[in-house]
Backbone as CSV, one residue per row, in Angstrom:
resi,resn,N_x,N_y,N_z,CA_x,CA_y,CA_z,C_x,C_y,C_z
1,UNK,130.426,173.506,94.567,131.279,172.342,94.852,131.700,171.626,93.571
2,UNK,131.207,172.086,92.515,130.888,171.115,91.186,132.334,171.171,90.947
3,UNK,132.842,172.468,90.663,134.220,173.162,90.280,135.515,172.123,91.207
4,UNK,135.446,172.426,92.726,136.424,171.837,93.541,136.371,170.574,92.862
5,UNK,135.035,169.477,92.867,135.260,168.227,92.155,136.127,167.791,90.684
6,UNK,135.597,169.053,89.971,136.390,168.809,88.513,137.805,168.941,88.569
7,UNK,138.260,170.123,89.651,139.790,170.261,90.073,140.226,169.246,90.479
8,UNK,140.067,168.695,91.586,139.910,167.591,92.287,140.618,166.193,91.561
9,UNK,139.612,166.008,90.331,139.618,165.276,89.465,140.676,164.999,88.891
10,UNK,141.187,165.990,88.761,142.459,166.155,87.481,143.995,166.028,88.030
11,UNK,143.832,165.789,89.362,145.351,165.755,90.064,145.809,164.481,89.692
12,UNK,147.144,164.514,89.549,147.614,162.654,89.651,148.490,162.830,90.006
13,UNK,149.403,163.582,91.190,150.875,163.524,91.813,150.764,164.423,92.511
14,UNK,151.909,164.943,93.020,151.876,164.845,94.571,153.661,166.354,94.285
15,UNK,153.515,167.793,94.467,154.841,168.236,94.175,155.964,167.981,95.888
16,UNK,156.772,167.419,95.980,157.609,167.586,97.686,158.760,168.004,96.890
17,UNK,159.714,169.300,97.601,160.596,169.316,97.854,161.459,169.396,98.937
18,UNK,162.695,170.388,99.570,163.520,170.714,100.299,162.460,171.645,100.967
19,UNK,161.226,172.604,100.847,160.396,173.280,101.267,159.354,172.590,102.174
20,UNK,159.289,171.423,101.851,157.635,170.695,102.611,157.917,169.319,102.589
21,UNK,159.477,168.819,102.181,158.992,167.389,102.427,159.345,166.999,103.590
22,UNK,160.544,167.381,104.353,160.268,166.529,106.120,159.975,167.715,106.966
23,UNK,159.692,168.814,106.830,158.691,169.701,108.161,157.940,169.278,108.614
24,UNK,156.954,168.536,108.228,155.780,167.725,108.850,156.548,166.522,109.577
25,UNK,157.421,166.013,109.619,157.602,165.116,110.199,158.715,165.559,111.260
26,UNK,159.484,166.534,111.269,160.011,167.058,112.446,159.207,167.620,113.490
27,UNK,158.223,168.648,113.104,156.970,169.097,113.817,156.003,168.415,114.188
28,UNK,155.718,167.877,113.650,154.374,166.833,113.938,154.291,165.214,113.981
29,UNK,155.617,164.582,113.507,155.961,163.291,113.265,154.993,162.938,112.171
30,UNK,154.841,163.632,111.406,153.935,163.161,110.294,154.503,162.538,108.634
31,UNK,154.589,161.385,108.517,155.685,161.232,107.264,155.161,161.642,106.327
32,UNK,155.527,161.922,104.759,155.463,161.978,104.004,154.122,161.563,102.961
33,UNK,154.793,160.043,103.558,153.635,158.867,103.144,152.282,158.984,103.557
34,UNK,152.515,159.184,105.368,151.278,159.146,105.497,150.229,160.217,104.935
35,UNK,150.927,161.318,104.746,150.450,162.363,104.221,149.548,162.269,102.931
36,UNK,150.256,161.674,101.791,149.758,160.977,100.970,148.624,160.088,101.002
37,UNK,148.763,158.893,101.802,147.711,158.081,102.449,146.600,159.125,102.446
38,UNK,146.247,159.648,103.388,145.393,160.363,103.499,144.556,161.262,102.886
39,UNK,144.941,161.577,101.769,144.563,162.287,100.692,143.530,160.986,99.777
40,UNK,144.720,160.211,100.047,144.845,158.747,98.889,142.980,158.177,99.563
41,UNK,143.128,157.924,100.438,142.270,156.935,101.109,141.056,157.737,101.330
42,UNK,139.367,156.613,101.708,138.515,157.161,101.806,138.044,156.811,103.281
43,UNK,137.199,157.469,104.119,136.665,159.095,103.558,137.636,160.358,104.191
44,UNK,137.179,161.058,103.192,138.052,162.096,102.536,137.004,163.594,102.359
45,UNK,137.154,164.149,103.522,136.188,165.719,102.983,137.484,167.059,103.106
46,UNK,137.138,167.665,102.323,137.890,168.452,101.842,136.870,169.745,101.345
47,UNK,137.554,171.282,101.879,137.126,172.487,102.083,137.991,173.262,101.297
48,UNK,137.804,174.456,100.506,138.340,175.646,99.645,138.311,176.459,100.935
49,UNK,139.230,177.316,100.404,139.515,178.244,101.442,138.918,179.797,100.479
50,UNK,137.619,180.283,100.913,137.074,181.080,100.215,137.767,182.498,100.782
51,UNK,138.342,182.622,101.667,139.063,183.411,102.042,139.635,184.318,101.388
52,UNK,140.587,183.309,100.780,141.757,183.508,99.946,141.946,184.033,98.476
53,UNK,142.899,185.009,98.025,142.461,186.093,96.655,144.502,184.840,96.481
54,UNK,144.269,184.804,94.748,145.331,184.469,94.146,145.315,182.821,94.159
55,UNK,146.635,182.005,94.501,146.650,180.333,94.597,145.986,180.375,95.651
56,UNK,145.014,179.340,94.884,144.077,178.883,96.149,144.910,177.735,97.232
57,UNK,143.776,177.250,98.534,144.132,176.799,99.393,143.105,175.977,99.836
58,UNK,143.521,174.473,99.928,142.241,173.126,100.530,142.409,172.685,101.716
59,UNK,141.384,172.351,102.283,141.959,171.980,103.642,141.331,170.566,103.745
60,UNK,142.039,169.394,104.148,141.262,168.080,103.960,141.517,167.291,105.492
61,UNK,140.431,166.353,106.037,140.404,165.771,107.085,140.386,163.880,106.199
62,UNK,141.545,163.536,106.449,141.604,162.265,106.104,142.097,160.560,107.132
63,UNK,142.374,160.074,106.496,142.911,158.913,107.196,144.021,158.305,106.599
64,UNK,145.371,157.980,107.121,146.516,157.046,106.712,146.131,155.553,107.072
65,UNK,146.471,154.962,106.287,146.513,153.448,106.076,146.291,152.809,107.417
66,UNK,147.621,153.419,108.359,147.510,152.955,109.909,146.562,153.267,110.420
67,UNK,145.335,154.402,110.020,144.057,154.516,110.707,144.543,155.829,111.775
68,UNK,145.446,157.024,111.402,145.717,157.933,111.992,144.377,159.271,111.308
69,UNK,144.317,159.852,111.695,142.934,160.901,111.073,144.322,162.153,111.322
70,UNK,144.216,163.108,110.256,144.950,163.595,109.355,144.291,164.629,108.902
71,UNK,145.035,166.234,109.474,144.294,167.421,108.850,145.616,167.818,107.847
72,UNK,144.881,168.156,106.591,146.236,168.565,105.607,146.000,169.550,104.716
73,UNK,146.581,170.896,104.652,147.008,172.146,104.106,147.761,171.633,103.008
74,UNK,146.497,172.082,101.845,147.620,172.211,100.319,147.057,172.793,99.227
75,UNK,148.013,173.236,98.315,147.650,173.920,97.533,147.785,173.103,95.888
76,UNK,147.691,173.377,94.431,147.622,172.974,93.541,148.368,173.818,92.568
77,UNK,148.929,172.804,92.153,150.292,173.429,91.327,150.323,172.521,90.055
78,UNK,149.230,173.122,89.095,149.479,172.425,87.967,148.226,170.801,87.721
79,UNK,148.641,169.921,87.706,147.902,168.485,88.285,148.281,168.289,89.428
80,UNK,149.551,168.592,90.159,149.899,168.148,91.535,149.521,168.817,92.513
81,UNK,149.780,167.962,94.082,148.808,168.726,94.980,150.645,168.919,95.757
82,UNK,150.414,170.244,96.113,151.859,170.953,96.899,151.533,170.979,98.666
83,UNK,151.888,169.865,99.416,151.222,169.828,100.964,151.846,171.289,101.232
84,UNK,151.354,171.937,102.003,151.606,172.943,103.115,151.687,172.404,104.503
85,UNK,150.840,171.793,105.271,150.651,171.726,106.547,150.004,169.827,106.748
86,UNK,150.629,169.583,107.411,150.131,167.834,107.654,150.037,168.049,108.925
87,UNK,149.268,167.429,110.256,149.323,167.098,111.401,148.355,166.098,111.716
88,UNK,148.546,165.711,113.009,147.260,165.113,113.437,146.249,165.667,114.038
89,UNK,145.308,165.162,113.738,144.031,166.050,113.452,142.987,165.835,115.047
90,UNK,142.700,167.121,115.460,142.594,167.592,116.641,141.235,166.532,117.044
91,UNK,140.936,167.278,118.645,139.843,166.684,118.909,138.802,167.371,118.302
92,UNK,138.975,168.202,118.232,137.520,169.218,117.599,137.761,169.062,116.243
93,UNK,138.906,168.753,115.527,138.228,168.789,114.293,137.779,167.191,114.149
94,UNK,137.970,165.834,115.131,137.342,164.576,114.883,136.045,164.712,115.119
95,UNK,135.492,166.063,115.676,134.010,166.425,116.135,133.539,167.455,115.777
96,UNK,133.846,167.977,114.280,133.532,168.793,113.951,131.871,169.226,113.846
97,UNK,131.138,168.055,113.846,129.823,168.225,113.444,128.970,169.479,114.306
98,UNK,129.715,169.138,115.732,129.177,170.211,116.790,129.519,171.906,116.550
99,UNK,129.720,171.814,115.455,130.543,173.417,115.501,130.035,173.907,113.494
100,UNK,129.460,173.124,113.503,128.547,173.316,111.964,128.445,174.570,111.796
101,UNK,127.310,174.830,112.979,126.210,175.807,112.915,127.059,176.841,113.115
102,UNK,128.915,177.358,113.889,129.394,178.078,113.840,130.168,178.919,112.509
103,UNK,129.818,180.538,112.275,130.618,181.231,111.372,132.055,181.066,111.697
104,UNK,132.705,180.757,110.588,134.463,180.655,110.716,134.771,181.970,110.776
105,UNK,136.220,182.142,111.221,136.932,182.834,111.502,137.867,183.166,110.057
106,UNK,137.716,184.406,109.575,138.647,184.448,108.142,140.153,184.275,108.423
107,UNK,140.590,183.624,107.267,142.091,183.084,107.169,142.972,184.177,107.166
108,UNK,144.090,184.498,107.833,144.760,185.737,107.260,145.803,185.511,106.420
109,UNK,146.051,186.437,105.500,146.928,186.464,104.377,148.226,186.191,104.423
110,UNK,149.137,185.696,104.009,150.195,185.141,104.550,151.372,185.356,103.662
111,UNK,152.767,185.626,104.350,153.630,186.778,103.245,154.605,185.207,102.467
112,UNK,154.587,184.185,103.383,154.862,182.909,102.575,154.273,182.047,103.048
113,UNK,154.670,180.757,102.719,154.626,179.229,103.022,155.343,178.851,104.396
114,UNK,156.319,179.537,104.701,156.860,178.945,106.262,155.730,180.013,107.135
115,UNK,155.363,180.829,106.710,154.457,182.001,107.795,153.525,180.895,107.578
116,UNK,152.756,180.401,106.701,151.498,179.875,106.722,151.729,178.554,107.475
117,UNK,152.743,177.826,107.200,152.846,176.512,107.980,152.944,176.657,109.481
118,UNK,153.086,177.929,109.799,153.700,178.048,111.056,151.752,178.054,111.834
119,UNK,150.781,178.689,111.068,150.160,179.205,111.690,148.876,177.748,111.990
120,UNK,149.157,176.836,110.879,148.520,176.009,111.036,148.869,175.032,112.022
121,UNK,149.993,175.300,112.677,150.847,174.081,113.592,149.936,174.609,114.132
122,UNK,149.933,175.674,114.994,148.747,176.146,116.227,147.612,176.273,116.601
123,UNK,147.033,176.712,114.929,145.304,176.662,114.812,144.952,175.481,114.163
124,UNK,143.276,175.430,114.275,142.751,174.359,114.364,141.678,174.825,113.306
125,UNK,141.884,173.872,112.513,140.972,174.373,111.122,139.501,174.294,111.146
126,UNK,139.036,173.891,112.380,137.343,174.327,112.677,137.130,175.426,112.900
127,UNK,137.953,176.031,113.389,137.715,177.813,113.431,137.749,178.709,112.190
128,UNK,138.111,178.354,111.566,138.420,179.232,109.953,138.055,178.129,108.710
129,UNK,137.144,177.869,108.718,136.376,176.894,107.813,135.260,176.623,107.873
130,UNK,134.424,176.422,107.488,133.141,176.090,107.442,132.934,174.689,106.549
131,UNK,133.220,173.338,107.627,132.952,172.259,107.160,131.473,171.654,106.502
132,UNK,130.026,172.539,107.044,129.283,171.884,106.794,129.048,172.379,104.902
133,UNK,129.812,173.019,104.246,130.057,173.095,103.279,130.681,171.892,102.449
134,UNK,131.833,171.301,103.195,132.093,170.121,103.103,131.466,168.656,102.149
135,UNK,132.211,168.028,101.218,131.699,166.711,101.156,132.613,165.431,100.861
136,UNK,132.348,164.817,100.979,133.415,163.477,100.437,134.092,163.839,99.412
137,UNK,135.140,163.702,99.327,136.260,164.159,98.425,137.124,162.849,97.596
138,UNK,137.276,163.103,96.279,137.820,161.600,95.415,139.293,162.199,94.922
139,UNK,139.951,162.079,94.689,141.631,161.931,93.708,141.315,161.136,92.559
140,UNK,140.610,160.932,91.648,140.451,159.438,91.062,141.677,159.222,89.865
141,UNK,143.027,160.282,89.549,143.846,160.161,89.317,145.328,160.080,89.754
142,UNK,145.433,160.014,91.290,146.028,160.593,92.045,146.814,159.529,92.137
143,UNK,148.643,159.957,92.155,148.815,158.512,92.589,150.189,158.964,93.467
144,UNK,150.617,157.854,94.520,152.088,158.271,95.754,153.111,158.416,94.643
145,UNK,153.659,159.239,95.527,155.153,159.575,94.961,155.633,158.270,94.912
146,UNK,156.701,158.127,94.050,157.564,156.375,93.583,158.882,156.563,94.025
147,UNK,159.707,155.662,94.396,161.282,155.876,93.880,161.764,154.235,93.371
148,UNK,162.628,154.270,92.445,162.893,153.178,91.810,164.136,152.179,92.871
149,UNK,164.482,151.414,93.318,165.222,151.023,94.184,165.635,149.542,93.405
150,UNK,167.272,148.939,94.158,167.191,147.365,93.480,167.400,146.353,94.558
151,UNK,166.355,145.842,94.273,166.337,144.690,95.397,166.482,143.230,95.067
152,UNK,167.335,142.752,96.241,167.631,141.358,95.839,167.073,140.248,96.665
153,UNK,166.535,139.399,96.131,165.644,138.715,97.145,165.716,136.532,96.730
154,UNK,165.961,136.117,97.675,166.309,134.438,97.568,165.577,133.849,96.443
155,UNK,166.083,133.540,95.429,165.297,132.443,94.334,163.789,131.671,94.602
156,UNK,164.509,131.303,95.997,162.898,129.955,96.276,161.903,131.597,96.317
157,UNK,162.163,132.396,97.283,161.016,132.950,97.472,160.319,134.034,96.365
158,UNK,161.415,134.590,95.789,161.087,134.904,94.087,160.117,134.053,93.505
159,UNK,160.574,132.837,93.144,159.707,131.755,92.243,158.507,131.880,93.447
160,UNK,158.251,131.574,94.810,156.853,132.064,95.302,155.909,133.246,94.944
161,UNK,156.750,134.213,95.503,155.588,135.369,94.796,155.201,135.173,93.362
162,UNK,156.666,134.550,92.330,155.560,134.714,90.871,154.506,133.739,91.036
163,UNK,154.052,132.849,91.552,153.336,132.013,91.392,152.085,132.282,92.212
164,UNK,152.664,132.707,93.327,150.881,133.654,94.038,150.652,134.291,92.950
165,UNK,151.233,135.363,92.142,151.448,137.002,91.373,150.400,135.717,90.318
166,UNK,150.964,134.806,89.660,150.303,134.090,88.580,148.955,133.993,88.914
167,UNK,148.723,133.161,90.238,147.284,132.693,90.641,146.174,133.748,90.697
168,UNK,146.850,135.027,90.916,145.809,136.413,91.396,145.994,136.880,89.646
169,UNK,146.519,136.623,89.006,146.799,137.361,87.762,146.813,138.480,87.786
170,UNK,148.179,138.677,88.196,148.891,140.146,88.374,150.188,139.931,88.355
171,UNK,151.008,141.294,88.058,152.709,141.237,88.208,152.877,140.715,89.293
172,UNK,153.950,140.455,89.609,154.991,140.068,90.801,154.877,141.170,91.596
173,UNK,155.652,142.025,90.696,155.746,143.810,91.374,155.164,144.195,92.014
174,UNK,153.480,144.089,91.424,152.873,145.000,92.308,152.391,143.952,93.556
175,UNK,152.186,142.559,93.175,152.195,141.793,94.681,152.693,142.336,95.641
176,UNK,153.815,142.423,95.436,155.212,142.747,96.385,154.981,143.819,97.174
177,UNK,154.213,144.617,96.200,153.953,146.178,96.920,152.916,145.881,97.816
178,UNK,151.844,145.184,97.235,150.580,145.018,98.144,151.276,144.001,99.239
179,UNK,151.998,143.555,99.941,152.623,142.781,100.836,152.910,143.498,101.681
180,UNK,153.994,144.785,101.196,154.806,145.526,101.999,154.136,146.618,102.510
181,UNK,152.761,147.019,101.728,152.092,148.365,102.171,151.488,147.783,103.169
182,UNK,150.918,146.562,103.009,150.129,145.989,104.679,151.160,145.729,105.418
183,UNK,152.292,145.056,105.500,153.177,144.502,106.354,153.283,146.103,107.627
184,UNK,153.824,147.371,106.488,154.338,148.378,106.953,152.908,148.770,107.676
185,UNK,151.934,149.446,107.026,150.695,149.619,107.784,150.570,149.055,109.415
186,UNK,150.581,147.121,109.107,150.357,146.783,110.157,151.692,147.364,111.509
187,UNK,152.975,147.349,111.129,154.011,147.979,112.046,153.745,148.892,112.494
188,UNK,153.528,149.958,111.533,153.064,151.166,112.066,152.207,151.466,113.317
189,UNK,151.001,150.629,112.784,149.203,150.467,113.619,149.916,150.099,115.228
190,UNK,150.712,149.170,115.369,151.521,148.345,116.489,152.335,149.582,116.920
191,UNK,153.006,150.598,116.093,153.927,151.286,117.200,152.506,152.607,117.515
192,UNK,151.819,152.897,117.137,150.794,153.812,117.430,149.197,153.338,117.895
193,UNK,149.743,152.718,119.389,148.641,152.475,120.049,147.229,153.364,120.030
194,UNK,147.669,154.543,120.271,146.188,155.574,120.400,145.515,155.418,119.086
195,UNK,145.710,154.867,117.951,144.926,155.039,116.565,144.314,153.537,116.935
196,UNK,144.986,152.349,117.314,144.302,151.336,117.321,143.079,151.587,118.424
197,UNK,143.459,151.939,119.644,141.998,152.060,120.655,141.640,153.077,119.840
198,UNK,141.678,153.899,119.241,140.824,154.883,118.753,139.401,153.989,117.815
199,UNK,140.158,153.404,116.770,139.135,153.148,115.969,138.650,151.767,116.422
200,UNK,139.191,151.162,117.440,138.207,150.044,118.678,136.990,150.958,119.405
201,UNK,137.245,152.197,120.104,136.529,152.461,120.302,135.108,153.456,119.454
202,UNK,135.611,153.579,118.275,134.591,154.035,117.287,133.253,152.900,116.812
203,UNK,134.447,151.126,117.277,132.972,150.546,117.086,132.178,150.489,117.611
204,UNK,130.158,149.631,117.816,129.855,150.031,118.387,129.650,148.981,119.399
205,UNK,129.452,149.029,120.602,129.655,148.121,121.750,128.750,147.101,121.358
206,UNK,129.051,145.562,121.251,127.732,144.659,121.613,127.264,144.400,123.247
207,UNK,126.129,144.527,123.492,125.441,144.241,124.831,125.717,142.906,124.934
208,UNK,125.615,142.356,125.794,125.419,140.619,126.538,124.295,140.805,127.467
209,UNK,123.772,139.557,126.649,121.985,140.337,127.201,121.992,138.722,128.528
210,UNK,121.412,139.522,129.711,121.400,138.482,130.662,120.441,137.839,130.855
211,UNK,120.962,136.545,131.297,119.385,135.666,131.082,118.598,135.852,132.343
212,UNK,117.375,135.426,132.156,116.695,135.663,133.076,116.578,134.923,134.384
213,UNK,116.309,135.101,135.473,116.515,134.532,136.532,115.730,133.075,136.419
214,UNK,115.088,133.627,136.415,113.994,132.025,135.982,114.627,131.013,135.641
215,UNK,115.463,131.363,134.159,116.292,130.457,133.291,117.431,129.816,133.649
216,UNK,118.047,130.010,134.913,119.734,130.319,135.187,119.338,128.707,136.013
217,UNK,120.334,128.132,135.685,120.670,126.759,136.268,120.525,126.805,137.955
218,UNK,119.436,125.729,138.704,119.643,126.461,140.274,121.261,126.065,140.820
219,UNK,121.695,126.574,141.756,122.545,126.122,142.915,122.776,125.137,143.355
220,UNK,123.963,124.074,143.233,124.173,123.152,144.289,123.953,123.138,145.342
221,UNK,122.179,122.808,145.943,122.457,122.710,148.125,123.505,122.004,148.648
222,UNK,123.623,121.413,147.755,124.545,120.031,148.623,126.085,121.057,148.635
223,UNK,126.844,121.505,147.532,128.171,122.286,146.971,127.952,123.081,148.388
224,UNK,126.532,123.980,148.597,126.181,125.212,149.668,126.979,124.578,150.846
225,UNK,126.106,123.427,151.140,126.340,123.096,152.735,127.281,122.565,153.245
């Protein structure tokens, strides 16, 4: 595992082109971003595909910002990580633990990148992996794709953010960003109900402990009769 970590290590971008950047999101409604997210964010376990002779192949179970859980096919090209396959990530692989003790199924060889994307839409990466190999996985150079844009925004509220941006002692800029990545997050979380009950129901229930009979205020006779 030492090796995957040092690889691991050394990424800081992200390659998309005309090949992989909106397939995931026609097929699977999976954006871009979130794709990223998920890589980006912790926890993060991530598997080599020992399978495989030539460019290797990772397979990672993550989370997007909105709290979507995220299986993602990619390979390494240089420092950057090249997605192959984004979806949302099955029931069996949110329960993978039960399927530990099972031998995977070997990967088959694949004559490209649309054959391979195709095969991951269908299969389910608990079968051809062996997660309990698995461990928490870091990027600690890794950073989202950017695009430069110009935005124009009202004076009063300009002079606001610099002056929050002052109080936190930080740019404006990146305020701005930290505003809009929660704002968007939270939209998101709101149009994708099943991730919010999802991770409601991951917490764990509090009891309401009942009092004892003894204790309980008696009955109005008089209210009774």
């Amino acid at each position: 595992m030492g090796d995957l970590e040092d690889l691991l290590a050394g990424l800081d971008g992200f390659e998309w082109d005309g090949g992989n950047s909106d397939k995931n999101w026609r097929r699977h409604e999976v954006r871009q971003a979130e794709t990223e997210q998920a890589l980006l964010n912790t926890p993060l376990v991530c598997a080599a595909d020992t399978h495989r002779g030539g460019e290797p192949r990772f397979i990672a179970l993550g989370q997007s910002d909105a709290g979507r859980l995220l299986a993602v096919v990619f390979t390494v090209r240089g420092t950057r990580i090249r997605v192959i396959s984004a979806r949302a990530m099955s029931k069996k692989s949110a329960t993978f633990m039960a399927k530990l003790q099972q031998s995977p199924k070997p990967i088959p060889a694949f004559k490209s990148e649309a054959e391979e994307r195709r095969f991951w839409e269908t299969h389910d990466s608990t079968d051809y992996v062996d997660w309990s190999s698995a461990r928490p996985a870091r990027f600690p150079k890794l950073k989202p794709s950017t695009e430069t844009i110009s935005l124009r925004l009202p004076a009063g509220l300009l002079a606001d953010l610099k002056a929050l941006a002052n109080k936190q002692d930080v740019p404006y800029q990146s305020l701005l960003k930290v505003f809009l990545a929660d704002r968007v997050a939270r939209e998101w979380r709101a149009l994708r109900p099943d991730s919010a009950r999802a991770n409601q129901a991951a917490k764990p229930k509090t009891r309401v402990r009942q009092k004892p009979e003894s204790k309980l205020k008696p009955r109005n006779r008089a209210a009774r009769g």
